[in-house]
N, C-alpha and C positions, 0 to 999 in steps of 0.2 A: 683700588688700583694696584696695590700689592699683593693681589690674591696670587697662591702657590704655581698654577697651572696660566696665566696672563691672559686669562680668556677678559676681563673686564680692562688691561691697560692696550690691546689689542684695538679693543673696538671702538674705532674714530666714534661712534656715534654716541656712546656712552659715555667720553673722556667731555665730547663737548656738551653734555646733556650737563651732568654733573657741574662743570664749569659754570655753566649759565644757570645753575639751582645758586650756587654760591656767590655769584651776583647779585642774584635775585633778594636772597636772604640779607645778604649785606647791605641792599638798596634800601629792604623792607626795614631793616634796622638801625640803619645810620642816617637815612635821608629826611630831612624835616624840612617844612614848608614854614618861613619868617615874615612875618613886616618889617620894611629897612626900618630901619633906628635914625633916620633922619626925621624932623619936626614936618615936615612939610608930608610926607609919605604917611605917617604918624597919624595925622589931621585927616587926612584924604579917606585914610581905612578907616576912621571912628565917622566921620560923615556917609561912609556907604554903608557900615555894618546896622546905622538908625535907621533907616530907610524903613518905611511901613513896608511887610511882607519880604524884607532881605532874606528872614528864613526861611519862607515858602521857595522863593526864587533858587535857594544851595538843595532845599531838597529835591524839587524838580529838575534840576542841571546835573544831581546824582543819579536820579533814574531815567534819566533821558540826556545824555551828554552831548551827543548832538545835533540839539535842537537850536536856532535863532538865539531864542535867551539864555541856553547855557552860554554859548561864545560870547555871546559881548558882556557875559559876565565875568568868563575869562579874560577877555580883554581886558576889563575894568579893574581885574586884580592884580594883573599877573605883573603892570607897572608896579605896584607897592609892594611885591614880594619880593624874597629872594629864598634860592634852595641852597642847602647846603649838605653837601653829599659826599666829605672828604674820608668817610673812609670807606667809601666803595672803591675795591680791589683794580687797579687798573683805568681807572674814571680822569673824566678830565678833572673835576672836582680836585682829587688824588693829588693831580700834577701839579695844578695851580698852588695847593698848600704845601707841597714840598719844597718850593721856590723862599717862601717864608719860613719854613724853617732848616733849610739849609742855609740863608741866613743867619739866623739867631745862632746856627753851629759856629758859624763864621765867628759873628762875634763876642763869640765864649772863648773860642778857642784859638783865634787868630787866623789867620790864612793859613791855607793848606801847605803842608812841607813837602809832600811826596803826589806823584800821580802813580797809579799803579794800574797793575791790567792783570787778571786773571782767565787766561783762554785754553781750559784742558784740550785736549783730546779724545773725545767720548768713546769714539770706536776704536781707540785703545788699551781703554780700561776696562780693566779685568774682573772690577766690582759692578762697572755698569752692564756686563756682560753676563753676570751670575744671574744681579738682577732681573734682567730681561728671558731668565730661565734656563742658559746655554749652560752647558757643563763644559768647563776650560779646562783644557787641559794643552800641555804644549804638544806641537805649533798649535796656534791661534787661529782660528779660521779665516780663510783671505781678505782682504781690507774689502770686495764688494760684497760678502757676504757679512762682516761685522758690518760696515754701513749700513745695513737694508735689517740687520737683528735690532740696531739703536733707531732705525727712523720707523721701525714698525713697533718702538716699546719707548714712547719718550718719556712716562711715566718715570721709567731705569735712569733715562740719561737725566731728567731732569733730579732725584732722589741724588746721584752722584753728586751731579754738581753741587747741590743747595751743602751738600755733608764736605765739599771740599773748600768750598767758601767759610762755611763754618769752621775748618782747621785752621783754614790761612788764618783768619780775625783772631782766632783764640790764641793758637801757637807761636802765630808770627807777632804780631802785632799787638797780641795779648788784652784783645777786645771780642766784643762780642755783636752779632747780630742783632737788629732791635726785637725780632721775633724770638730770642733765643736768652733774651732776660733784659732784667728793667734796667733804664738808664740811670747813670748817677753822679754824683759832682765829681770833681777834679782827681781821677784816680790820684792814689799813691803806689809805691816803688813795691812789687810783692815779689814773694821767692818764684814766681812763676811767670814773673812780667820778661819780655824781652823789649833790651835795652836798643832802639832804635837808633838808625845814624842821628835823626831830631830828637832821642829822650824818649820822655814816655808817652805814647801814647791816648791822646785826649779824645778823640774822637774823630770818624767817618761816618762818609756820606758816597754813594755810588749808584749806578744806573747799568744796568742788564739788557745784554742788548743780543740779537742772534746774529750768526754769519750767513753766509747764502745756501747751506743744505741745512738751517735752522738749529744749529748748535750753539750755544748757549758761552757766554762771555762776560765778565764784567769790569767796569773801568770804575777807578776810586778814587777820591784824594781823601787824603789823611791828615790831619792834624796832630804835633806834636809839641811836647812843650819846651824846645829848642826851635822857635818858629822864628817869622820872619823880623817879626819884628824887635825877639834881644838881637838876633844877627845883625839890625841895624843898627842899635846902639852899642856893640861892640867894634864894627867895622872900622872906624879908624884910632881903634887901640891896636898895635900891632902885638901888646900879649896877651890879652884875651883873644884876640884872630886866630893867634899859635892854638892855643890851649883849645881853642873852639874846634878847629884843624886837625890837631892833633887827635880829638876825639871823634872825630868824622871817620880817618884814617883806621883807625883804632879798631873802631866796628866791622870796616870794610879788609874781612879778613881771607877771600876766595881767592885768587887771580888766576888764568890760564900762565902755563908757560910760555916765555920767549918763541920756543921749538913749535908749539902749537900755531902762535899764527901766523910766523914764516912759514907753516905749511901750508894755512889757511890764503897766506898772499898771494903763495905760489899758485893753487889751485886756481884762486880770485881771477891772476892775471894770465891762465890758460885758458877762465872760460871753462875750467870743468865745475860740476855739481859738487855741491857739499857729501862728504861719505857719509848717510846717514847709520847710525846703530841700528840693529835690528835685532832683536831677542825672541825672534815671533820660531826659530827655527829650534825651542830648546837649550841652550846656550845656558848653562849655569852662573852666575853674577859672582862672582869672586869675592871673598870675606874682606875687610879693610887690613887685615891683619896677615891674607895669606902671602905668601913668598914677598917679605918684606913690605905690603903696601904699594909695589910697583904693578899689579896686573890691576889691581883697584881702580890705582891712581891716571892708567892707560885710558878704562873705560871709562870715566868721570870724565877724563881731557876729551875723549872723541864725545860724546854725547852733548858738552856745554859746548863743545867748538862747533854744533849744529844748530844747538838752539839758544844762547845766548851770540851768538855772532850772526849781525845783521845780514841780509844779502836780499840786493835790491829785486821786487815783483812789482806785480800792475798795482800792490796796494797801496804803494809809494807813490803813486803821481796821481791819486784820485782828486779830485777839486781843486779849485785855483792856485793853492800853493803845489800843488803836485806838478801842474803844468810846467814848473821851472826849477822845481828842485826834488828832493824826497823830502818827502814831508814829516818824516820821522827826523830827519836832520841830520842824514847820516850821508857821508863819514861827520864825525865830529872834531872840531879842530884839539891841535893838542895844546896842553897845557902844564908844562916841564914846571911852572913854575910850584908848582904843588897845589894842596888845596886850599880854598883862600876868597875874600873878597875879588871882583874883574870891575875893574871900571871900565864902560863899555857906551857906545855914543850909535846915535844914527848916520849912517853916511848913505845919501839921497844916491840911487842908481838912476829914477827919473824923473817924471814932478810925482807920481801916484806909488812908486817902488823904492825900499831902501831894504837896507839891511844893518846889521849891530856889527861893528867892529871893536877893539880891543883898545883900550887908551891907554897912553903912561903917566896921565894925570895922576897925582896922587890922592887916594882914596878920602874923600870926604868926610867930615862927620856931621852929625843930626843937630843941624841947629838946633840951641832953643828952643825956639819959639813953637816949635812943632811937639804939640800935645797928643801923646798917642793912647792918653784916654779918652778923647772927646773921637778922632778917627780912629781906629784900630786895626779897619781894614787897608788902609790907603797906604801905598810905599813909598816910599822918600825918593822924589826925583830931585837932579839935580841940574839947575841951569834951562832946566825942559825938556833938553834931547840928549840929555844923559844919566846914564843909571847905575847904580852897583848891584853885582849878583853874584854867589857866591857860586864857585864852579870845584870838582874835584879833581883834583890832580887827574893828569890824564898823557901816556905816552901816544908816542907814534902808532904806534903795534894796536893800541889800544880804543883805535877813533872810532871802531867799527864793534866795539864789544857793548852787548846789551847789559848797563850796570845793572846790577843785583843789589843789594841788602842784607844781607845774613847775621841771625843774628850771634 
């Protein structure tokens, strides 16, 4: 598919031919026909396999499959069998086992600390654009023409993405893809690791999903070893909370300016578009270091003030909760008080609708009796219709900014 001249990632009929060889292969290799392991099924198979002439009847059913006696030999079998076919590519088989063992990630490693999303821009990039054989040079060729160079080379876009995913895990998160080396016990702290707002990183789990011109996307949650559950047995110490807080804070070291999204409000409450960057016209990116870090520092602001700040589209009210609010949750309420344990309750809007309010209760702590080696996944509710969650500081200015991570 990476041949110099894209004559093989070109041709639809060859991309799916190859596909369904790879299936195929994988089918021929992973898939095996079982007897259930229940006594009863067990008994059933050793009673028909005696039968005078059972052999004759499996050779006849192979050279003639549909005949009378093949079928209801099929019939007769296919209760005491099961297939099992988990590692064909894409299978239901596939899906069903990933259930059980996202699981078991679960609990290894605790509930998930972070949900994250990685959605490039294919027909932006400039690697997926070589790929696909174009020679770049500035300006970029117009957005309906990169369009139609990545949806006629998906080969390129798909190549990009898989190597950008593979950065994030390794750089950011300082893990790895499972295809891209073997799993292993409880990392330790290495000169290469990045120190996450949760710690270090234990493990992910994620799911690929396309957009509507078939561009490629992925959603993850992460596990880390600052998870949910010390946050609950620290919760009603008020210095480890600090300490806990404090290291949240710590990591989280980006913020726009004040000036930025008074500009951004202003914009908001005209009703005009966001100003997006454009670099497709030539425009040289300015060094971090020329004329003091201020032309740098300008283009960083207008770029994340486009695309870490929310602004509401049709994606926002898709599905039932979309119907009544954004479903991304945006604006986000503020939170002056810093970052911290929220005791938080349901308050009923009708018999079938409620929503979480803010309580001044003071912060709980973990009974006893509650063994969080026998549950590991389960979180400590309190009373039934109240909970604690730990939220980050968060200004006015700020209800609308898509938090980040850095490490």
């Amino acid at each position: 598919l990476l041949w110099h001249d894209g004559r093989f990632a070109t041709d639809d009929r060859f991309t799916f031919y190859v596909y369904d060889r790879m299936r195929r292969w994988a089918t021929a290799a992973g898939v095996a026909i079982k007897v259930k392991a229940d006594s009863e099924s067990v008994a059933a198979f050793n009673d028909l396999i005696i039968q005078p002439g059972f052999s004759d009847r499996v050779n006849r059913a192979v050279d003639n499959p549909q005949t009378d006696d093949a079928r209801r030999l099929v019939r007769s079998l296919r209760p005491l069998m099961i297939s099992c076919g988990k590692n064909v590519p894409f299978g239901p088989a596939e899906r069903s086992a990933s259930v059980t063992r996202m699981a078991s990630l679960v609990h290894y490693g605790g509930m998930p600390m972070w949900f994250w999303t990685v959605s490039p821009s294919d027909i932006d990039s400039v690697p997926a654009l070589r790929i696909a054989g174009v020679s770049v040079d500035m300006p970029l060729p117009s957005l309906s023409e990169r369009a139609r160079i990545i949806a006629r080379n998906p080969a390129a876009a798909a190549r990009t993405f898989q190597a950008l995913i593979n950065a994030v895990l390794r750089h950011i998160f300082a893990s790895k893809c499972e295809d891209s080396g073997k799993t292993s016990v409880l990392p330790q702290m290495q000169d290469n690791a990045c120190l996450l707002c949760g710690g270090i990183c234990i493990g992910h789990f994620g799911v690929i999903e396309t957009q509507g011109r078939g561009s490629l996307h992925m959603h993850g949650c992460l596990m880390c070893s600052l998870g949910p559950l010390l946050l609950q047995r620290c919760q009603a110490d008020a210095t480890l909370s600090y300490r806990v807080a404090e290291l949240i804070d710590s990591l989280i070291i980006v913020a726009l300016p004040d000036e930025v999204h008074r500009q951004v409000e202003s914009r908001r409450a005209d009703g005009q578009p966001a100003e997006r960057v454009s670099l497709r016209a030539g425009v040289d990116v300015p060094l971090p270091d020329e004329d003091g870090g201020v032309p740098f520092a300008q283009l960083i602001n207008s770029v994340m003030s486009t695309t870490n700040i929310h602004t509401h589209s049709s994606t926002c009210h898709k599905g039932t909760i979309g119907d009544t609010q954004c479903r991304m949750a945006f604006a986000r309420g503020d939170n002056l008080q810093g970052t911290g344990p929220v005791h938080i309750r349901k308050e009923w809007q009708s018999e079938d609708k409620y929503k979480m309010v803010r309580t001044e209760d003071p912060i709980p702590s973990v009974p006893r009796s509650v063994d969080f080696t026998d549950e590991p996944t389960l979180p400590f509710v309190h009373e039934g219709d109240r909970c604690v969650v730990w939220e980050l500081g968060r200004t006015h200015a700020n209800r609308y900014v898509v938090e980040t991570a850095l490490p």
